[in-house]
C-alpha positions as CSV (number, residue, x, y, z in Angstrom):
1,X,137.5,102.6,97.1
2,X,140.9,100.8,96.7
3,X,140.4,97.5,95.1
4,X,142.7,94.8,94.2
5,X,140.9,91.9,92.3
6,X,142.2,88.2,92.8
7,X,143.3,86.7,90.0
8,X,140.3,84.9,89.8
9,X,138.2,87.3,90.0
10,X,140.7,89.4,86.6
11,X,139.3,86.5,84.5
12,X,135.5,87.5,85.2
13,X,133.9,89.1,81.5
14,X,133.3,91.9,83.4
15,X,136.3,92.4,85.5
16,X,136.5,96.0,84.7
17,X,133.5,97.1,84.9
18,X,132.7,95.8,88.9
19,X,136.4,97.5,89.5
20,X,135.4,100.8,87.9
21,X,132.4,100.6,89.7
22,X,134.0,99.5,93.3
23,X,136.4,102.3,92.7
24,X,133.5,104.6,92.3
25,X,132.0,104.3,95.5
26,X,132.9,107.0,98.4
27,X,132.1,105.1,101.6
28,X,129.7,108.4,102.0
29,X,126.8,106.3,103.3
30,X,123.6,108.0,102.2
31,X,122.3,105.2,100.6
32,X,121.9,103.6,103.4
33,X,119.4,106.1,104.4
34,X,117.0,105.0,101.4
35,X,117.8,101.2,101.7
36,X,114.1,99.3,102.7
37,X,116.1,96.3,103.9
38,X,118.6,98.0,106.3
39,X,115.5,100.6,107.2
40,X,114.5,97.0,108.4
41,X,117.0,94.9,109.4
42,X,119.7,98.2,110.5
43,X,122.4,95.4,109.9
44,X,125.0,97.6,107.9
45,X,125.5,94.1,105.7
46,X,121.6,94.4,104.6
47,X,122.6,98.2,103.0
48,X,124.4,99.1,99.5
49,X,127.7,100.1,101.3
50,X,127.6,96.9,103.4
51,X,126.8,94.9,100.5
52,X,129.9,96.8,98.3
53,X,132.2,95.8,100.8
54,X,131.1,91.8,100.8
55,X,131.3,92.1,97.0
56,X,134.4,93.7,97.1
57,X,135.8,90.8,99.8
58,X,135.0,88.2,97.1
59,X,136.7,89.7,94.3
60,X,139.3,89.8,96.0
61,X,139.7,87.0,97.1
62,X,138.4,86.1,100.7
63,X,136.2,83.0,101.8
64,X,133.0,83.2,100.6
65,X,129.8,81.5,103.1
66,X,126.4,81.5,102.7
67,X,126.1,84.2,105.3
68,X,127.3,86.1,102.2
69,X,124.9,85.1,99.9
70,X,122.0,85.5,102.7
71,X,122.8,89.2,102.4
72,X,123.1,89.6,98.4
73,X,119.3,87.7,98.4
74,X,117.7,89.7,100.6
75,X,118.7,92.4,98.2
76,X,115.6,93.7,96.3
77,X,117.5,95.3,93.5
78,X,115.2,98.6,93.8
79,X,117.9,101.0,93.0
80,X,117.2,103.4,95.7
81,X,120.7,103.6,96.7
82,X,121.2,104.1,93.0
83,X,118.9,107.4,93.2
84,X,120.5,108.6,96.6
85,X,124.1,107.9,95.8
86,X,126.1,111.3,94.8
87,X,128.7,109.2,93.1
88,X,126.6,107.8,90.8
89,X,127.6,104.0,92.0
90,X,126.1,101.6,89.3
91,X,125.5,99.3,92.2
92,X,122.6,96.9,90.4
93,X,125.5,96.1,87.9
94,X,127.9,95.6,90.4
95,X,125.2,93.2,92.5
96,X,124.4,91.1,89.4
97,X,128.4,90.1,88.9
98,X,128.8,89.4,92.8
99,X,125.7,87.0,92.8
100,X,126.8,85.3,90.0
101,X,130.1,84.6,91.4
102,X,128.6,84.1,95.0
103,X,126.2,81.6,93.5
104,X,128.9,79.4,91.6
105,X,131.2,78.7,94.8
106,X,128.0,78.6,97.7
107,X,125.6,75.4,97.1
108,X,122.2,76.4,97.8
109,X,120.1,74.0,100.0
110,X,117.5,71.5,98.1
111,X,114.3,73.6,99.1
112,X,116.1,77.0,97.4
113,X,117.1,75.5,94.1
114,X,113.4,73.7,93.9
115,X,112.2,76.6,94.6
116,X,113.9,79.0,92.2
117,X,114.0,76.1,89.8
118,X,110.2,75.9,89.5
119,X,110.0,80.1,89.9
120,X,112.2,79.8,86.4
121,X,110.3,77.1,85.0
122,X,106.6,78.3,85.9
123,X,106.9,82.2,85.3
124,X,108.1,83.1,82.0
125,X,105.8,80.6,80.3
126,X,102.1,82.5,79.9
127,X,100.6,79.3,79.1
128,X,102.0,77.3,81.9
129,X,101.5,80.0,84.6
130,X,98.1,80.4,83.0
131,X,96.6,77.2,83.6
132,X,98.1,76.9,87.1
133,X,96.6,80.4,88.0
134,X,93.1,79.2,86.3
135,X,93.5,76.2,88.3
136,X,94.0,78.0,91.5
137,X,91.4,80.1,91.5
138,X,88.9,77.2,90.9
139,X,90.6,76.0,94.4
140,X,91.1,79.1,96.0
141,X,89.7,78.2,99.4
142,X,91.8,75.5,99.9
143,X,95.1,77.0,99.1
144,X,97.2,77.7,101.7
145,X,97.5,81.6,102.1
146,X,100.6,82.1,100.9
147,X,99.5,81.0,97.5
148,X,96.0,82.5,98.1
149,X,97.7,85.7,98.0
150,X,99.1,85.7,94.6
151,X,96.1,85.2,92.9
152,X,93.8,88.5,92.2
153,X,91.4,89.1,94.2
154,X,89.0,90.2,91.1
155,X,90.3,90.3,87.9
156,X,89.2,92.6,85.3
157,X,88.4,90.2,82.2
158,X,90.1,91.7,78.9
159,X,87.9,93.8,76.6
160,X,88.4,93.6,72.8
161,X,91.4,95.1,71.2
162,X,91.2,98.1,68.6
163,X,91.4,96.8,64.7
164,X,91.8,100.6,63.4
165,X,94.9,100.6,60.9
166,X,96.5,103.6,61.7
167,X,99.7,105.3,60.4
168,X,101.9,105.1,63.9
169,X,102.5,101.8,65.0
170,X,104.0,100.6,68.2
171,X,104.9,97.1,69.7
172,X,103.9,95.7,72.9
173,X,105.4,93.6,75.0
174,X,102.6,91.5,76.5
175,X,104.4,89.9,79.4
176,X,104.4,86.4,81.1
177,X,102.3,87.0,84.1
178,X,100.1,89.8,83.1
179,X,98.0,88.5,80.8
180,X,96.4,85.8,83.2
181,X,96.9,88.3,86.7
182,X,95.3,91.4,85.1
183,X,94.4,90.1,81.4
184,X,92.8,93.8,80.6
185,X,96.0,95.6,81.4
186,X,97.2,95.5,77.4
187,X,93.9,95.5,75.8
188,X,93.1,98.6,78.0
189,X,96.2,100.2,76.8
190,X,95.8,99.0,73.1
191,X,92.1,101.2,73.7
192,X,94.1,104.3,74.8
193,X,96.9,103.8,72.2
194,X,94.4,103.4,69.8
195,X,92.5,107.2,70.5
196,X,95.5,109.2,70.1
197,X,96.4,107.5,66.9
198,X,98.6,104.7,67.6
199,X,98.0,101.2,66.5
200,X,99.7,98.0,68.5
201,X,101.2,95.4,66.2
202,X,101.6,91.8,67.5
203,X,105.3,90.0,67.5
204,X,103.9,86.7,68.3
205,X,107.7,85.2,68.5
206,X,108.6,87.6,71.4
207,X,108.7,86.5,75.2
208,X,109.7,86.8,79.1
209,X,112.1,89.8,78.4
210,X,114.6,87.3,80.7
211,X,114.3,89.1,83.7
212,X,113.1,86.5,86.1
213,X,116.3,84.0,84.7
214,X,118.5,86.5,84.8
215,X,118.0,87.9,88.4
216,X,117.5,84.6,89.8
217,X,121.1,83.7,89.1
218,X,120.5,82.0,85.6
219,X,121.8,85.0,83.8
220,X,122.9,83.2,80.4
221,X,119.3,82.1,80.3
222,X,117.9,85.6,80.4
223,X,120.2,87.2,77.9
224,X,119.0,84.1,75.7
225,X,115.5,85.3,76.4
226,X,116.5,88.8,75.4
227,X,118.1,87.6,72.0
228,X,114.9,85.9,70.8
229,X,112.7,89.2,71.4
230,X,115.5,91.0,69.9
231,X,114.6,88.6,66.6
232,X,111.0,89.1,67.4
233,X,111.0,92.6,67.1
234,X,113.6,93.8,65.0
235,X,111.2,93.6,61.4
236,X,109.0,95.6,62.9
237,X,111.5,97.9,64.1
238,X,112.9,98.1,60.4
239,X,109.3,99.0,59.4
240,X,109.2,101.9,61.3
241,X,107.8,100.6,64.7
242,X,108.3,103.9,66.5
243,X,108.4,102.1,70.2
244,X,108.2,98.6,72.3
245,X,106.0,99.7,74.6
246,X,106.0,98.0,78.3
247,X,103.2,98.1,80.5
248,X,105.4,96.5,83.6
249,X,107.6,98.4,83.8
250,X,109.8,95.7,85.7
251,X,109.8,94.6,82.4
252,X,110.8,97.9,80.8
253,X,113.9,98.3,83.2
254,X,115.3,95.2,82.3
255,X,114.5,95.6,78.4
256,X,116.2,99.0,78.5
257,X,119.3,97.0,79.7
258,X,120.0,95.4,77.1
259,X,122.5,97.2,75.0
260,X,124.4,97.5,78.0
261,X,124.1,93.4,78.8
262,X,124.7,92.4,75.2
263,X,127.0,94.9,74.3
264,X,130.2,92.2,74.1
265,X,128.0,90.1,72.0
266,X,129.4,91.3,68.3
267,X,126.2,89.3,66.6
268,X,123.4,91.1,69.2
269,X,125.3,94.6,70.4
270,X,124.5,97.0,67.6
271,X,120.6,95.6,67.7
272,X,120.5,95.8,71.4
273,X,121.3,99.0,71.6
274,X,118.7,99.9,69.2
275,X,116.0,97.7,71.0
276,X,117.0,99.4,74.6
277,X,116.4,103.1,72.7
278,X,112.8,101.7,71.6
279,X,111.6,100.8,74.5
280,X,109.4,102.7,76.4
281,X,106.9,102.5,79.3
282,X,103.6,103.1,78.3
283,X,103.6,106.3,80.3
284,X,106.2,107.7,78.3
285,X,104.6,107.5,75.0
286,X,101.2,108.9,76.7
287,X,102.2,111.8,77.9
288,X,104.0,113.3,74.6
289,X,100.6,112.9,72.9
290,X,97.9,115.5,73.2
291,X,96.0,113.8,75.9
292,X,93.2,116.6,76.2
293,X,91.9,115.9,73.4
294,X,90.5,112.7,74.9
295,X,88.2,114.5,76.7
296,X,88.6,112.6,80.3
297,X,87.6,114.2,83.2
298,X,88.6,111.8,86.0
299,X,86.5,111.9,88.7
300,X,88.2,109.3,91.3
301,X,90.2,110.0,93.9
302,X,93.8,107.6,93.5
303,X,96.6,107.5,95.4
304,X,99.7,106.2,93.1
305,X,102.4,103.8,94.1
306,X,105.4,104.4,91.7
307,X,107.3,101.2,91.3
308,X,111.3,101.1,92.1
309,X,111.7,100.1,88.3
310,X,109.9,102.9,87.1
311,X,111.3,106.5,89.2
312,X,114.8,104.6,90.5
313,X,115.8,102.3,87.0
314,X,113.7,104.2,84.3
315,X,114.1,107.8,86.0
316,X,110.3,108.3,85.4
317,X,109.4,109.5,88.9
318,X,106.6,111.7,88.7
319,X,105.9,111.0,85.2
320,X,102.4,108.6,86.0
321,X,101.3,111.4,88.5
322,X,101.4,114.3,85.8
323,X,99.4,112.2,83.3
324,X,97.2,111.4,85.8
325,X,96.7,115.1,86.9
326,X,96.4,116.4,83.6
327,X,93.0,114.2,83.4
328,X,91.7,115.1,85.8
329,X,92.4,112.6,88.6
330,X,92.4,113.4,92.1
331,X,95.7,112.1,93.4
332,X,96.2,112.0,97.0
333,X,99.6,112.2,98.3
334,X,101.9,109.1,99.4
335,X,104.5,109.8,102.6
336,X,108.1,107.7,101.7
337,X,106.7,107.0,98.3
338,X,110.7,106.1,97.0
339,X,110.5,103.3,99.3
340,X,109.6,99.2,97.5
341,X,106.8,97.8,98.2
342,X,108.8,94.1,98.7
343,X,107.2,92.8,95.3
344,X,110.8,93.0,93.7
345,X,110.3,90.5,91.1
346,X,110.4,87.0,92.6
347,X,111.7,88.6,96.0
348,X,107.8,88.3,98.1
349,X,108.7,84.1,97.2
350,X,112.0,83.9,97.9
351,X,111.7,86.2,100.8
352,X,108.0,86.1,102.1
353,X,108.7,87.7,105.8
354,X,110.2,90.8,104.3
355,X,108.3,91.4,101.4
356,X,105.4,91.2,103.8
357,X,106.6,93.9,106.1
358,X,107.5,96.3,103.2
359,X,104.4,95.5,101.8
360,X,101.7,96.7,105.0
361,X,104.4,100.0,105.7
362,X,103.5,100.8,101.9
363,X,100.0,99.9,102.2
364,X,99.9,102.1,105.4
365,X,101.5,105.1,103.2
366,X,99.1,104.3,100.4
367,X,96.0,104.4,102.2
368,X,96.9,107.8,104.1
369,X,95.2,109.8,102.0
370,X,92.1,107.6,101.5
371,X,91.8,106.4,98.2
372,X,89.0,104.8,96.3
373,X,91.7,102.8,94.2
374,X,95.3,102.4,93.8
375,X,97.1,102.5,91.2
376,X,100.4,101.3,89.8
377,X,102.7,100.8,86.5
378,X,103.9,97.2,87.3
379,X,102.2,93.2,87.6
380,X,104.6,92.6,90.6
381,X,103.5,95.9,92.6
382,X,99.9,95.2,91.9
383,X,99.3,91.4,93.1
384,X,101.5,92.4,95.8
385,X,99.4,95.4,97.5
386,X,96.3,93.8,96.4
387,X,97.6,90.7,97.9
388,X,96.9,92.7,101.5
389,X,93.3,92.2,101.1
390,X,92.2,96.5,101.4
391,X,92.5,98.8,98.9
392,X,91.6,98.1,95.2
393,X,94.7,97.7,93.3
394,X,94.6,98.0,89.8
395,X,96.9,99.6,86.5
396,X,96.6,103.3,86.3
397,X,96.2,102.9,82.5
398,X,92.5,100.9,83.3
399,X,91.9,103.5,85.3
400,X,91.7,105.6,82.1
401,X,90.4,103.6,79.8
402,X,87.5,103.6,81.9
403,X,87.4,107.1,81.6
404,X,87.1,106.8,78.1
405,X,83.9,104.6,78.3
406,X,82.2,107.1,80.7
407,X,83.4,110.1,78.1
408,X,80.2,112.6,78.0
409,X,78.3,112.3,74.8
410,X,77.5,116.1,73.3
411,X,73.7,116.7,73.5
412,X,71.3,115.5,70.8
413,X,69.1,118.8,68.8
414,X,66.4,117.4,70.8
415,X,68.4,117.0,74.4
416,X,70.0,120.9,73.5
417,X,66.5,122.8,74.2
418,X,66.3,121.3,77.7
419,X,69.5,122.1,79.5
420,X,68.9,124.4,81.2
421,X,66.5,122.2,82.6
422,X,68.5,119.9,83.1
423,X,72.2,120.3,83.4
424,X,73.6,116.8,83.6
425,X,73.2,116.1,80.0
């Protein structure tokens, strides 16, 4: 694609790279193909290519409206096309730089910026979100449904974490909404960490990993957000920490971004980079162990939803499904399983009608196959399907550590001399 930025536009920090990547794009079209919101909307401006083009008109130059920005929000950022595309388009780059320029010269209406002001100010502080989420579900029945459907439906309470020293250590990011919305997510993956050998250590100092400022147009904010954990962290990652282990992967994709976010900042580049290396969904540093040692043999029948951040950002499609296999799970299969859910961070807020439909065409695909549980990698995905009121929704990695608790015990001297008699034990 010819490109010919405005003068304006040459001034941008990263100029160059949204003109490599415009120039990288071949018109061809198949992402459009994989797009949720042009599966929905079939408005060629709600696709990648569609999108390119309006990015590629203000760059260079031409009036921008909020018609414009309209169609960069209702963007969900899943990186589909990015998965589709045979040109290898880094088009989630390319959308952050044309938001951010859209957003400086297009005045958003009062509601919006409340709105995104109080998502930024509510959802990367854990103890702020926390006492609001306590407080709404002691009024659940009389919030409107909207916000009745953010709040789990049962939450699994967190069991104790492992205190066994071992020699492997790993960090954790513990997230912002997690540990209120599913509080056993970490503690059950601390469990499982714990039986193959690998001990979490805490970085109390760490925080949001800057994804919700960052994505909602407040992108200084969430590189400030990533320098902190990059402090956080980086003893631990000069003792040896071996990963920073996500169990969101939302989280994960953003966190392995770093290097390439901070890599003009001469005090933070060489450390990011290092930082983006480390981390690691949880999935990745499970399925390297030797998991049959564990001894699980899952019983349940799951059907897996893999999140857009984990098979389209990460490239880990596939990944939770052989883990999950290689316990012994039952997994059922899932039609159009590349397709989003419409969690996309804060995308089922700022865009409630479309998340929605995304969200009962996935449920529909999920519950094909009849399941006694789904399961996912990422917060988002999870309050969102659950949010449809069907289905269990839970982590996959709870799913496990249950397992673990339900482990058969070898028989006793005594027990040995009856089973024949009786089998079970």
């Amino acid at each position: 694609m010819q490109t010919n930025l405005s003068d304006e536009a040459k001034l941008l920090p990263r100029a160059e790279e949204a003109e490599r990547i415009l120039r990288s794009c071949v018109h061809c079209g198949f992402c459009t193909a994989t797009c949720p919101t042009y599966q929905l909307l079939g408005d060629e401006l709600d696709g990648p290519r569609g999108r390119i083009y309006l990015i590629k008109q203000v760059l260079e130059g031409a009036e921008v409206t909020a018609k414009t920005q309209e169609h960069l929000d209702r963007c969900l950022t899943c990186r589909n096309c990015e998965t589709t595309c045979p040109s290898g388009v880094q088009y989630h780059n390319l959308l952050d730089i044309g938001r951010a320029v859209v957003e400086s010269k297009v005045p958003r209406p009062l509601g919006e910026r409340l709105l995104r002001e109080g998502l930024r100010a509510v959802l990367p502080r854990p103890a702020v979100f926390k006492m609001l989420s306590t407080t709404g579900q002691m009024f659940r029945p009389l919030l409107p449904g909207i916000l009745k459907a953010k709040l789990p439906r049962q939450p699994h309470p967190a069991k104790s974490r492992p205190t066994t020293k071992h020699a492997r250590v790993v960090l954790m990011l513990e997230g912002c909404v997690q540990p209120s919305l599913s509080p056993n997510t970490n503690a059950a993956a601390a469990r499982v960490l714990d039986r193959v050998g690998l001990s979490v250590v805490a970085a109390p100092e760490a925080g949001c990993c800057g994804a919700v400022d960052y994505h909602l147009n407040a992108q200084e904010k969430g590189l400030q957000r990533a320098r902190r954990n990059i402090d956080a962290w980086w003893p631990a990652v000069e003792a040896g920490a071996e990963a920073i282990v996500q169990t969101a992967s939302g989280c994960g994709a953003f966190v392995r971004d770093y290097g390439h976010l901070l890599e003009g900042d001469p005090d933070y580049a060489f450390k990011a980079e290092r930082i983006s290396a480390l981390a690691k969904d949880l999935v990745e540093v499970l399925r390297d162990e030797q998991l049959e040692d564990l001894q699980i043999n899952g019983d349940r029948r799951l059907a897996f939803h893999c999140p857009c951040t984990l098979q389209h950002a990460q490239k880990l499609g596939g990944a939770v499904e052989d883990v999950l296999t290689r316990l012994g799970f039952s997994l059922t299969t899932v039609p159009d399983g590349h397709l989003c859910c419409g969690s996309a961070g804060t995308y089922s807020v700022t865009q409630p009608e479309l998340s929605r439909q995304l969200r009962d065409n996935k449920m529909k695909a999920l519950e094909s196959g009849n399941p006694e549980v789904i399961v996912t990698a990422n917060i988002g995905c999870q309050i969102q399907l659950d949010s449809a009121g069907r289905t269990p929704v839970r982590h996959w990695i709870e799913i496990v550590e249950e397992a673990l608790d339900k482990e058969k015990k070898p028989c006793s001297a005594k027990q040995s001399s009856q089973v024949q008699t009786f089998p079970a034990c």
